[in-house]
C-alpha positions as CSV (number, residue, x, y, z in Angstrom):
1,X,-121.0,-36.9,-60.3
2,X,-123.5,-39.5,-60.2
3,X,-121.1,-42.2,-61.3
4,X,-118.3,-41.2,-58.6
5,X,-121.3,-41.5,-55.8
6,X,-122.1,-45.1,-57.6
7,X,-118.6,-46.6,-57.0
8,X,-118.2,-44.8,-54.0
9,X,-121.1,-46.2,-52.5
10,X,-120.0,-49.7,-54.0
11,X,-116.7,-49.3,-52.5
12,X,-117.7,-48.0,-48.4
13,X,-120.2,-51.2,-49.1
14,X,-117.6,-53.7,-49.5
15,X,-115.4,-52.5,-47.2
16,X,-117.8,-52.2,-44.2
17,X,-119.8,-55.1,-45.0
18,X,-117.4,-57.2,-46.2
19,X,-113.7,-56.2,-44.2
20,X,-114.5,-54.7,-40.7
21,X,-116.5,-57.8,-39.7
22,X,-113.8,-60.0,-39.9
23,X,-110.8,-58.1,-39.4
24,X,-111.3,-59.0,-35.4
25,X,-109.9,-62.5,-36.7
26,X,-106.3,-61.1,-36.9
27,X,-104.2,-59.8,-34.4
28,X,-105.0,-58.0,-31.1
29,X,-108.3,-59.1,-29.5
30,X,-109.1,-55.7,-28.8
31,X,-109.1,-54.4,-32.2
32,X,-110.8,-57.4,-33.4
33,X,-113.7,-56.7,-30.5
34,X,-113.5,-53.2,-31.5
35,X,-114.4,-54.1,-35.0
36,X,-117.2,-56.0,-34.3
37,X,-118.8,-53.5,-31.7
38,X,-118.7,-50.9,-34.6
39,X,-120.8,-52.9,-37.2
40,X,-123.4,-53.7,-34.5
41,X,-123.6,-50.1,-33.8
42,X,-123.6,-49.1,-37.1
43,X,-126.8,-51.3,-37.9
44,X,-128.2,-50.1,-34.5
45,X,-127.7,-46.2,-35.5
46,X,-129.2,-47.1,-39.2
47,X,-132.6,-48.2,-37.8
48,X,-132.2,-45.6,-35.1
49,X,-131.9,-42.7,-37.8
50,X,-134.5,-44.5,-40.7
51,X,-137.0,-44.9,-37.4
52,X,-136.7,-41.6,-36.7
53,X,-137.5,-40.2,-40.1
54,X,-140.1,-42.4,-40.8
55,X,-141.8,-41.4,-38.0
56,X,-141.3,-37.9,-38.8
57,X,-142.5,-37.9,-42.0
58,X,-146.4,-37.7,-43.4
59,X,-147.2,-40.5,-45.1
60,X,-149.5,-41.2,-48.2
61,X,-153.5,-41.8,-47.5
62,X,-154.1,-45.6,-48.0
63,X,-154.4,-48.5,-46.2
64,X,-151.6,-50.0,-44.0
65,X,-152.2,-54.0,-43.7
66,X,-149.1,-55.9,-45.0
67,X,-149.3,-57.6,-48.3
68,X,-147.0,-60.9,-48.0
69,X,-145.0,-62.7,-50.8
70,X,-147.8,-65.6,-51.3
71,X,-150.5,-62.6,-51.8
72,X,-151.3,-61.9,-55.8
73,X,-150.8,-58.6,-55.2
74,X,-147.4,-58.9,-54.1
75,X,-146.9,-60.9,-57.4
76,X,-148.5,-58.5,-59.5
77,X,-146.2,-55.6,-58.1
78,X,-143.3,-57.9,-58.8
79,X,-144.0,-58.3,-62.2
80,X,-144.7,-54.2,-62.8
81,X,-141.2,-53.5,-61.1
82,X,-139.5,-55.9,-63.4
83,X,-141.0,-54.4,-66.5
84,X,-140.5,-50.8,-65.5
85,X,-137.2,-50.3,-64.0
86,X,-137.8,-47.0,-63.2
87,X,-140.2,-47.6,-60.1
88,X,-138.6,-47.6,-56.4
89,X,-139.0,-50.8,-55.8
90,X,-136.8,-52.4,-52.5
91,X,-137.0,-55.8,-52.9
92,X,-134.1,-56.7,-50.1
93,X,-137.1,-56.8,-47.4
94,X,-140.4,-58.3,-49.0
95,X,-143.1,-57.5,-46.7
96,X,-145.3,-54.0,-47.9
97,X,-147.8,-52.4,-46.8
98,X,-150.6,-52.0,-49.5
99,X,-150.5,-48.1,-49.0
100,X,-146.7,-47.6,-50.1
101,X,-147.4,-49.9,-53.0
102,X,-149.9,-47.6,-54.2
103,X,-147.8,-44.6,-53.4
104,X,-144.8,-46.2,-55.4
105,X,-147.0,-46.2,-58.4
106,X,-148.0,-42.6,-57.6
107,X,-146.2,-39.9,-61.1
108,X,-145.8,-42.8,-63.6
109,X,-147.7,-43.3,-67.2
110,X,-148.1,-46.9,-67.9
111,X,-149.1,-48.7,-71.1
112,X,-149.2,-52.4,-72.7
113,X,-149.0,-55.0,-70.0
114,X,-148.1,-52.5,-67.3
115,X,-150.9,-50.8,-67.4
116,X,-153.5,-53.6,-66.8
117,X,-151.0,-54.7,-63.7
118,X,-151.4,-50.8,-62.2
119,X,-154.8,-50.7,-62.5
120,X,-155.1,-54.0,-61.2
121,X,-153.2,-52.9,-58.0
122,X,-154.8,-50.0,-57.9
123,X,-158.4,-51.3,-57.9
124,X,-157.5,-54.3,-55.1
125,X,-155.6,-52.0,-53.0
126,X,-157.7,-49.0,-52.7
127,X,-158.6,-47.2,-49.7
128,X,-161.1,-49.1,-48.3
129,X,-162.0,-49.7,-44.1
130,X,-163.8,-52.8,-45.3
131,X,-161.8,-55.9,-43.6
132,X,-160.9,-58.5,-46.6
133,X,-161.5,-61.8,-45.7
134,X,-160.7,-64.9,-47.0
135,X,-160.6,-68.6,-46.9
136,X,-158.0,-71.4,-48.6
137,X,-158.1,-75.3,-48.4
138,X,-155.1,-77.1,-49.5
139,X,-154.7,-80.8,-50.6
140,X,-150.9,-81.8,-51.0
141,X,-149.3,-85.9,-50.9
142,X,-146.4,-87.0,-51.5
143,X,-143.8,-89.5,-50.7
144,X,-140.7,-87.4,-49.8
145,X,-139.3,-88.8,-46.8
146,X,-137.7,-85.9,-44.1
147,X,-134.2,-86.6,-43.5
148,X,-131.8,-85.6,-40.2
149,X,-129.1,-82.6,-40.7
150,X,-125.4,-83.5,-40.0
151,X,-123.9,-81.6,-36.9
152,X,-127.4,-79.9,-36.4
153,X,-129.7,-81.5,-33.7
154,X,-133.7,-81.6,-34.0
155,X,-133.3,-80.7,-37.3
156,X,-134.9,-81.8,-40.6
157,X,-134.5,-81.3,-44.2
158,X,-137.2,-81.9,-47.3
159,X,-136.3,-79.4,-50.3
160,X,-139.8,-80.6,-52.2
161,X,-141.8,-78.9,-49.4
162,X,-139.2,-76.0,-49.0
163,X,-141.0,-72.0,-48.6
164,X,-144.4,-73.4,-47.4
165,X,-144.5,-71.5,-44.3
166,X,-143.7,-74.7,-42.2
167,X,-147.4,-76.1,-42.6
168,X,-145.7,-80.1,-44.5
169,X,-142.4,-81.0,-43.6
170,X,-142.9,-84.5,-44.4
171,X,-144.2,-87.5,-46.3
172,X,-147.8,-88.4,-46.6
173,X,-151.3,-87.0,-47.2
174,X,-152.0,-83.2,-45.9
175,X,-155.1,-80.9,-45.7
176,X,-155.2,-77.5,-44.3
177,X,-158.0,-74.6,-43.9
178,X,-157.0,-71.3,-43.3
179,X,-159.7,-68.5,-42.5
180,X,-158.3,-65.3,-43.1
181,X,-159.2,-61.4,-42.1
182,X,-157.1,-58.2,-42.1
183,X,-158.1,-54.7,-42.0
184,X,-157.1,-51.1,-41.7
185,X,-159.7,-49.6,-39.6
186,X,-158.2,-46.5,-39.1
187,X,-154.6,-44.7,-40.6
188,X,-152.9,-45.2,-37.7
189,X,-153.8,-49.3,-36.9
190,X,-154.0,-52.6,-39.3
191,X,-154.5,-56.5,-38.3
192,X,-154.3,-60.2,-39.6
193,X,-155.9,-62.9,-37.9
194,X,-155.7,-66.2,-39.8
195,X,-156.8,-69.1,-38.0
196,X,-155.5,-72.7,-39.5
197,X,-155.9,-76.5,-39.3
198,X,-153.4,-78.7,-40.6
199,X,-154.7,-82.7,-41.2
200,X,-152.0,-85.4,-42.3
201,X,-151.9,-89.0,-42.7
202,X,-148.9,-89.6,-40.5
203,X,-147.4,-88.1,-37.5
204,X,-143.5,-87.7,-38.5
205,X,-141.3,-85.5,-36.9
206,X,-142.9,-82.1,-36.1
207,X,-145.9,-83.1,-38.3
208,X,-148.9,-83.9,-36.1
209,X,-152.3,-86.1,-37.6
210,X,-154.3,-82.8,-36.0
211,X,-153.0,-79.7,-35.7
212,X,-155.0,-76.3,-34.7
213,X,-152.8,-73.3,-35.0
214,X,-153.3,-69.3,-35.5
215,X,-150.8,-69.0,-38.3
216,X,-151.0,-65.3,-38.6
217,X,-152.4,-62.8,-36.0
218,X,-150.7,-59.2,-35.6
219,X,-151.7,-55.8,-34.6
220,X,-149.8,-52.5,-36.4
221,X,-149.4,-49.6,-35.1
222,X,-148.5,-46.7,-37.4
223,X,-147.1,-43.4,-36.7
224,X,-146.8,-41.7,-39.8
225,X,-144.3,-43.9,-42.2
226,X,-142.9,-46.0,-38.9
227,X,-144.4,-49.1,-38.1
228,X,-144.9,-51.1,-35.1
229,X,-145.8,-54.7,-34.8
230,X,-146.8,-57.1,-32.5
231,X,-148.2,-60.8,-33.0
232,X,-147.1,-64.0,-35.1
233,X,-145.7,-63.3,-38.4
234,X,-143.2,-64.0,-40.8
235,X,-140.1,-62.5,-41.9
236,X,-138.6,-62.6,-45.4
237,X,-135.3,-61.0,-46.2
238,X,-132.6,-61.3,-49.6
239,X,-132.9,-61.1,-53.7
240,X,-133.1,-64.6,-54.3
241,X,-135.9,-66.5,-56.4
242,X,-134.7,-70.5,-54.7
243,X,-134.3,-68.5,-51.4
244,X,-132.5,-66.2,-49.5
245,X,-129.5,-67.3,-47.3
246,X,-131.3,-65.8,-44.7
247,X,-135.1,-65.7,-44.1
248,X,-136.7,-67.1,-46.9
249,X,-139.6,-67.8,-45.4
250,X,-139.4,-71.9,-44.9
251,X,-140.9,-71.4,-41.3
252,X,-143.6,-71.0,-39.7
253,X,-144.6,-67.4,-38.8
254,X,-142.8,-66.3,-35.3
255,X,-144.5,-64.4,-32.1
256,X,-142.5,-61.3,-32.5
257,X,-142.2,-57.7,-31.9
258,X,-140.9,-55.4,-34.7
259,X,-140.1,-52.1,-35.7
260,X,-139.9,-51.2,-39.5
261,X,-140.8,-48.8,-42.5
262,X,-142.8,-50.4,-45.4
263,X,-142.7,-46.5,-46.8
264,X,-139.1,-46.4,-47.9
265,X,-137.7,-42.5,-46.6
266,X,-134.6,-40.3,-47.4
267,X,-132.0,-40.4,-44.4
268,X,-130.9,-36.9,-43.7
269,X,-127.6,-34.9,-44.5
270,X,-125.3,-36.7,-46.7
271,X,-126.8,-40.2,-46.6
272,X,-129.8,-38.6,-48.3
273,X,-127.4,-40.3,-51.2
274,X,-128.1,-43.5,-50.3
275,X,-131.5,-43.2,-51.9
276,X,-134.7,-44.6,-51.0
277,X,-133.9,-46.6,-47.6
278,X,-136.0,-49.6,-45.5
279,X,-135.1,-50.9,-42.2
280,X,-136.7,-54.1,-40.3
281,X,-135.8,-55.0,-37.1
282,X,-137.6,-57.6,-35.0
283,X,-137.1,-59.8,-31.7
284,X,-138.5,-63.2,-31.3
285,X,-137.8,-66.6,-29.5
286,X,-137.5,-69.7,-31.1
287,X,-139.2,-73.3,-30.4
288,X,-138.6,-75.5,-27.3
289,X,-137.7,-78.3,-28.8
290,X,-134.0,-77.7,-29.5
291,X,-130.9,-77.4,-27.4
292,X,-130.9,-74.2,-25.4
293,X,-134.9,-74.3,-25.7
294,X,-136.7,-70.3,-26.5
295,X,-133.4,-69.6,-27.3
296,X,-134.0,-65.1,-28.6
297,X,-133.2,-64.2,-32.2
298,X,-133.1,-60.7,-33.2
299,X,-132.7,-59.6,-36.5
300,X,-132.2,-56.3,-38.0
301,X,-131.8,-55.9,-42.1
302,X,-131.3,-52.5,-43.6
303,X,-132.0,-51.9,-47.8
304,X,-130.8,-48.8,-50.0
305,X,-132.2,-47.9,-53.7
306,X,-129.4,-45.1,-54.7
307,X,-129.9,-45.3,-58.0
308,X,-133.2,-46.9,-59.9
309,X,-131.3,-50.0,-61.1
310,X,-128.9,-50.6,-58.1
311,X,-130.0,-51.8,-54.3
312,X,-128.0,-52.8,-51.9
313,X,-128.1,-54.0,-48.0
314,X,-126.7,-55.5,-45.0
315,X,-127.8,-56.5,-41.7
316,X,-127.4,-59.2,-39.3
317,X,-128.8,-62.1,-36.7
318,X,-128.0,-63.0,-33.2
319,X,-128.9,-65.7,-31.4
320,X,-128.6,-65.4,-27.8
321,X,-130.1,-67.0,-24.4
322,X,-132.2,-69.9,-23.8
323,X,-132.8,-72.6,-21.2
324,X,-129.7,-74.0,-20.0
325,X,-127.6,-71.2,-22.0
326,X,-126.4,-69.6,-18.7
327,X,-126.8,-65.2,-18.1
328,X,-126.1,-63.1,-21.0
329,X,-125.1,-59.6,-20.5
330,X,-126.4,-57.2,-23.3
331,X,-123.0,-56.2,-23.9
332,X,-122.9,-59.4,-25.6
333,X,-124.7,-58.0,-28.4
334,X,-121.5,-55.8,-29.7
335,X,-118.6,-58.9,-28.3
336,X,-119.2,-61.9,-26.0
337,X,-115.0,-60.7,-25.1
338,X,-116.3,-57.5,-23.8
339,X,-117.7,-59.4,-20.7
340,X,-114.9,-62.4,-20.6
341,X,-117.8,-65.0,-21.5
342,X,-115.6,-66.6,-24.5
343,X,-117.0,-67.0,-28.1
344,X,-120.3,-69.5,-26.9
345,X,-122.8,-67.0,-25.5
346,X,-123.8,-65.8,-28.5
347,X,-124.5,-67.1,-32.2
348,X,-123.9,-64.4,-34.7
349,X,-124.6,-63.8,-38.5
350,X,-123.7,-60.9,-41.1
351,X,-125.5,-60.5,-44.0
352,X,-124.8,-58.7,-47.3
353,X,-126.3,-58.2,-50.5
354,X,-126.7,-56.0,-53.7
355,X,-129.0,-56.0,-57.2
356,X,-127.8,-54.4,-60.4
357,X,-130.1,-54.1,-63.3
358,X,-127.9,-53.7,-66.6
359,X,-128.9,-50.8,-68.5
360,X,-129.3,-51.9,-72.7
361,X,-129.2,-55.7,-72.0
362,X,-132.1,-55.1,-68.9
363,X,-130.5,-58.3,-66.6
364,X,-130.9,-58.1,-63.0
365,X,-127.6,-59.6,-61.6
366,X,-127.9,-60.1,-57.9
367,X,-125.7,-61.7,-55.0
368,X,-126.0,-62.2,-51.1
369,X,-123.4,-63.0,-48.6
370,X,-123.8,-64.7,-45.3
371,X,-120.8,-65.3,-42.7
372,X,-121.7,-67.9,-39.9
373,X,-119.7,-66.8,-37.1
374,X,-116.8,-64.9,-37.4
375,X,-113.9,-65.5,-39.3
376,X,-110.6,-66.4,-41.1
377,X,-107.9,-64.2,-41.6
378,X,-108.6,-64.7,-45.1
379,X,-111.8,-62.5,-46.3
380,X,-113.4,-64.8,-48.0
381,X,-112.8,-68.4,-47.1
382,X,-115.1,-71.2,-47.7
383,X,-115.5,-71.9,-43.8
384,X,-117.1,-68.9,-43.1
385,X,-119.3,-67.8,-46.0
386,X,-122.3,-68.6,-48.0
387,X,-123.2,-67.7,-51.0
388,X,-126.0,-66.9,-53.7
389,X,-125.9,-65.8,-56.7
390,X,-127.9,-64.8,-60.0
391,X,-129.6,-63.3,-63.2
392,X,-132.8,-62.6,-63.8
393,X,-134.1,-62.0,-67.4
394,X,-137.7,-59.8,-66.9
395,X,-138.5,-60.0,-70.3
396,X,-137.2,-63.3,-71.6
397,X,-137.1,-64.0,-75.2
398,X,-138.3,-60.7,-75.3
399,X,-141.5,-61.0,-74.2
400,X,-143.2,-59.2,-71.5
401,X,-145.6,-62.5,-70.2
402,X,-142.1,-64.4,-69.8
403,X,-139.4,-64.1,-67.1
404,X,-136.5,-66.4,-66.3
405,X,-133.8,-66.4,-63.3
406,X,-131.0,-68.6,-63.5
407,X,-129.2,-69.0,-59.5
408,X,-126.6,-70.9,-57.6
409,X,-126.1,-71.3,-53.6
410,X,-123.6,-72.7,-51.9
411,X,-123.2,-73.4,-47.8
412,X,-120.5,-74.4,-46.1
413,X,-120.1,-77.3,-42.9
414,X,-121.2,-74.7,-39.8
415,X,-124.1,-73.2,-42.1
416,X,-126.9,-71.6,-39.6
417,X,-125.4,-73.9,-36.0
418,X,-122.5,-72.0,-34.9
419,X,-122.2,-72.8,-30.5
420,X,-126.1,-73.3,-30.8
421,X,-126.2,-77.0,-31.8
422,X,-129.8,-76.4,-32.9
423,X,-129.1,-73.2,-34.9
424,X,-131.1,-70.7,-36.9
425,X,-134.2,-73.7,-37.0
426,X,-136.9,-73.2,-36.0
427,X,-139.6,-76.1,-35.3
428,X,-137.1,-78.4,-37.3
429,X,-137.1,-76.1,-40.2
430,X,-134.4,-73.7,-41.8
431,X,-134.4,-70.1,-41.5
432,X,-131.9,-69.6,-43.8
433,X,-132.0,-71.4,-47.4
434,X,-133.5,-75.1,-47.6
435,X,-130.8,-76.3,-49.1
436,X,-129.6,-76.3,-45.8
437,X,-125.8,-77.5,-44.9
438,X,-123.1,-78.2,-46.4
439,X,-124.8,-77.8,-50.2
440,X,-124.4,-76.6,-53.4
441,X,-127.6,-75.8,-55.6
442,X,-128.3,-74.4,-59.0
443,X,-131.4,-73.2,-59.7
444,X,-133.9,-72.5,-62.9
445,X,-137.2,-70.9,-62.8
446,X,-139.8,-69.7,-65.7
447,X,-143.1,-68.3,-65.1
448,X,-145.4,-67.4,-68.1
449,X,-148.6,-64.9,-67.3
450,X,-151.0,-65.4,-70.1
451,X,-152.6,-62.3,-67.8
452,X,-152.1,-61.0,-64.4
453,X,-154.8,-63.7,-62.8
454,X,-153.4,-66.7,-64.7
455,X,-150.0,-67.8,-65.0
456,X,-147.4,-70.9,-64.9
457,X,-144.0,-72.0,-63.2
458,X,-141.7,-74.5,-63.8
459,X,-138.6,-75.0,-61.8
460,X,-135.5,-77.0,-61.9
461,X,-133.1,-77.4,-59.4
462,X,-130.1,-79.9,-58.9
463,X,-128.8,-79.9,-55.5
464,X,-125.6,-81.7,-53.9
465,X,-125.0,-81.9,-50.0
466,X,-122.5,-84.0,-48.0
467,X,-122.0,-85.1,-44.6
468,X,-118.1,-84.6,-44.9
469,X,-117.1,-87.9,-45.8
470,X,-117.1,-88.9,-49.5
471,X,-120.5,-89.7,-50.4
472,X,-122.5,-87.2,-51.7
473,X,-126.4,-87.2,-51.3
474,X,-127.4,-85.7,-55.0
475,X,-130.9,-83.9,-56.0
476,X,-132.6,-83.4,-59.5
477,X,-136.0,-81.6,-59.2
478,X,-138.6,-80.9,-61.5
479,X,-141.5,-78.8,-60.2
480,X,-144.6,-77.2,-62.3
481,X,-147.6,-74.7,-60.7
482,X,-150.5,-73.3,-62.4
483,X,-152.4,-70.4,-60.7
484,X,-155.5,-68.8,-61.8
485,X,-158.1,-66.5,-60.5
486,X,-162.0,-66.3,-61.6
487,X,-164.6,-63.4,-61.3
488,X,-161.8,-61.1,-58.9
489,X,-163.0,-63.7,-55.9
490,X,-161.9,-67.3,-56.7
491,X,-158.8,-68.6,-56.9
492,X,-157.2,-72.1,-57.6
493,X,-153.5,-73.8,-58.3
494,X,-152.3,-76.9,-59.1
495,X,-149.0,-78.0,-58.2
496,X,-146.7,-81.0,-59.1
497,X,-143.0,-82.4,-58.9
498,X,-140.7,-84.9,-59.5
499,X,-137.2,-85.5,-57.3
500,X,-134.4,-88.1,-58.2
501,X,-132.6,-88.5,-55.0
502,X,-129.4,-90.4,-55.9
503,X,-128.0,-92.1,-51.8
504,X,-130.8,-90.3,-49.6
505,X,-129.4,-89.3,-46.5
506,X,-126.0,-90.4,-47.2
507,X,-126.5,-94.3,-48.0
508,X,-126.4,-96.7,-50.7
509,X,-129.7,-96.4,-52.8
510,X,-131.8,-94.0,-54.9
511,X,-135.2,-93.0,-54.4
512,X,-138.0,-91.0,-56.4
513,X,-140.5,-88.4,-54.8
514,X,-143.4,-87.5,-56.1
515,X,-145.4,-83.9,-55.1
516,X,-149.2,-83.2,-56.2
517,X,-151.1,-80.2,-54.8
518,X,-154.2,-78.6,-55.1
519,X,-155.5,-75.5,-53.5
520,X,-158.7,-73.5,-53.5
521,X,-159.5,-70.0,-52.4
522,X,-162.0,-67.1,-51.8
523,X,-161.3,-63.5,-50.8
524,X,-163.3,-60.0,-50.5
């Protein structure tokens, strides 16, 4: 029974994710608008229904403040999942609340190196209305010049500083000092208020010599397992270790409102099937210096756990709005044809992806799908779609101190622009994957944990791009980091990298960049 639910589930998955999107492409423009209307709603009615029950349902004791990506904890609940496959772990939507990471851990004997990463967890996370605070400096040079983006305007591209937040985007020397404090003062309300200042050597592009920003301040409000958000933060969506091919987290945090679940739930009825289920849906507006300027982005991703080695998820973007952009009807949201506005009012993106863990040989194969726009006859057709792909080994060489993922991406000529010539950027930077467009990219990452609070990672990459013509602007990166924490309070990491750039930005010549980083911390 199990196993006909599996590959039914696989099959409704590709066939609403991957078919009615795009079946509007053939024939009769009502169909076609028909089509589209339906996956909007369906993706409206999932966070409807997953809103609903999480804010029905009684949530553990614990406190609610997010934990991000770039925390240790967030690391250290990484690892655990990918040593014990058995834990509920939705990886599709990364930020967590440190409550339902301690309530995923909740029924489960660990031993050997799991068991020093649960107690870990369990000791940082616990119950606690003390507010953490924290403070990080950060030292970085290098000589990695920024470079334009064909058929994208006000937009730059500088893989060697790629998934920093947006604080570097270009070459020179940088500081930064970020003062950090969040909190869950009572069950129902948590905050993050982190102050920064960013120093550089040169003012390029977006980079300023002086800059004084509030990188992170939010209030959440939660009733029961709902949660609602308001503030600057960032989002981070997909399966991939290079990136996602949608919200990896390049950017700097957005002013945003949002409505999620960090507590996964069970939908009711039949789709109680679908397993363990997450939802994130937010609304912000984007930068001013761009065509269309405060052009609104809303996003809304949903993730499923059905069975303890597969996920699966799909969602999608639009872009709407702005100065200059003319009215927008919200019918627009389901078909800019349902109002007789033509295909520019509105940017669109659909998003699929899905995560298998191979039972015996205990590989994680994963993929995501992106379709910019909307569409070819053909269902998959390299105009349209982007792609990742890859396999991660959690115990490499057998070892449970060693993992390796092994990942290729691929965009196409329209990646993340569509009838917005400035696209899914925001301040310059991609929201999508930093290979940005019209790439290819293979990917290889290690990481060795000689323990929990001291560990290594070295990453390859080789990257092509072109502008359409015939030369090709060709990447090989070498990258190395080395984190380490002292006495449960201090914190340090080195970083440093190595880029052969064979005709930078699409001309005669070849260039090396260099990357050195240092960065020191303190937290409660």
């Amino acid at each position: 029974m199990k196993r006909k639910l599996f590959f039914l589930i696989i099959t409704t998955f590709f066939s609403i994710s991957f078919y009615a999107p795009r079946v509007y492409a053939v024939g009769d423009h009502t169909f076609r608008n028909v089509a589209m209307a339906l996956v909007s709603s369906l993706n409206l009615a999932l966070v409807g229904l997953t809103s609903y029950k999480a804010g029905t349902e009684e949530k553990p004791a614990g406190n609610e403040y997010y934990i991000d990506p770039t925390n240790l904890e967030y690391i250290w609940i990484q690892r655990l999942a990918d040593l014990n496959p058995q834990i509920s772990w939705i990886r599709g939507i990364k930020k967590v609340s440190a409550g339902a990471v301690l309530a995923a851990l909740q029924g489960y004997e660990f031993s050997g190196e799991s068991k020093v990463y649960a107690e870990l967890l369990q000791k940082q996370l616990e119950l606690s209305r003390e507010p953490k605070v924290s403070l990080t400096s950060k030292y970085l040079y290098t000589n990695s010049y920024a470079r334009g983006i064909p058929w994208v305007t006000n937009a730059r591209l500088n893989p060697l500083l790629a998934e920093r937040e947006g604080d570097f985007s270009d070459r020179g020397h940088h500081g930064s000092l970020s003062a950090g404090v969040k909190g869950s003062p009572y069950s129902w309300v948590s905050f993050n208020f982190e102050p920064t200042l960013l120093l550089s050597s040169e003012s390029l592009g977006t980079e300023k010599k002086i800059d004084a920003y509030v990188k992170r301040a939010y209030l959440k409000f939660n009733a029961q397992k709902l949660e609602i958000e308001l503030g600057a933060d960032t989002v981070r969506w997909g399966q991939g270790e290079s990136g996602s091919m949608l919200l990896s987290g390049n950017t700097r945090p957005y002013y945003l409102f949002r409505v999620a679940n960090s507590h996964p739930v069970l939908l009711p009825g039949f789709l109680k099937h679908l397993g363990p289920t997450r939802t994130d849906f937010f609304l912000t507006f984007l930068d001013s210096n761009r065509t269309f300027p405060y052009s609104i982005l809303q996003g809304i991703k949903t993730s499923f756990k059905p069975h303890k080695r597969f996920e699966f998820g799909l969602g999608q973007v639009i872009q709407f709005g702005g100065e200059g952009r003319g009215s927008w009807s919200p019918l627009n949201y389901f078909s800019d044809e349902l109002t007789g506005s033509g295909n520019g009012k509105v940017n669109r993106g659909f998003i699929t992806e899905l995560r298998w863990r191979i039972p015996k040989l205990e590989l994680e194969t994963y993929v995501e799908g992106y379709w910019e726009d909307c569409c070819d006859p053909v269902l998959i057709n390299k105009r349209d779609i982007l792609q990742l792909a890859g396999v991660a080994i959690p115990r490499f060489a057998g070892s449970e101190k060693s993992d390796l993922s092994l990942e290729w991406a691929r965009t196409n000529a329209i990646a993340y622009a569509g009838s917005y010539p400035s696209g899914l950027y925001y301040r310059g930077q991609s929201i999508g994957h930093s290979i940005g467009t019209n790439g290819n990219g293979v990917y290889l990452t290690h990481r060795y944990f000689v323990s929990p609070k001291q560990w290594t990672k070295l990453s390859t990459a080789y990257e092509r791009r072109t502008d359409g013509n015939l030369v090709h602007e060709k990447r090989y990166r070498l990258q190395m980091e080395y984190h380490q924490e002292w006495f449960d309070r201090l914190n340090w990491a080195l970083q440093a990298g190595y880029e052969r750039v064979n005709q930078f930005n699409f001309l005669p010549g070849d260039r090396n960049n260099y990357l050195l980083g240092l960065t020191l911390g303190f937290s409660t």
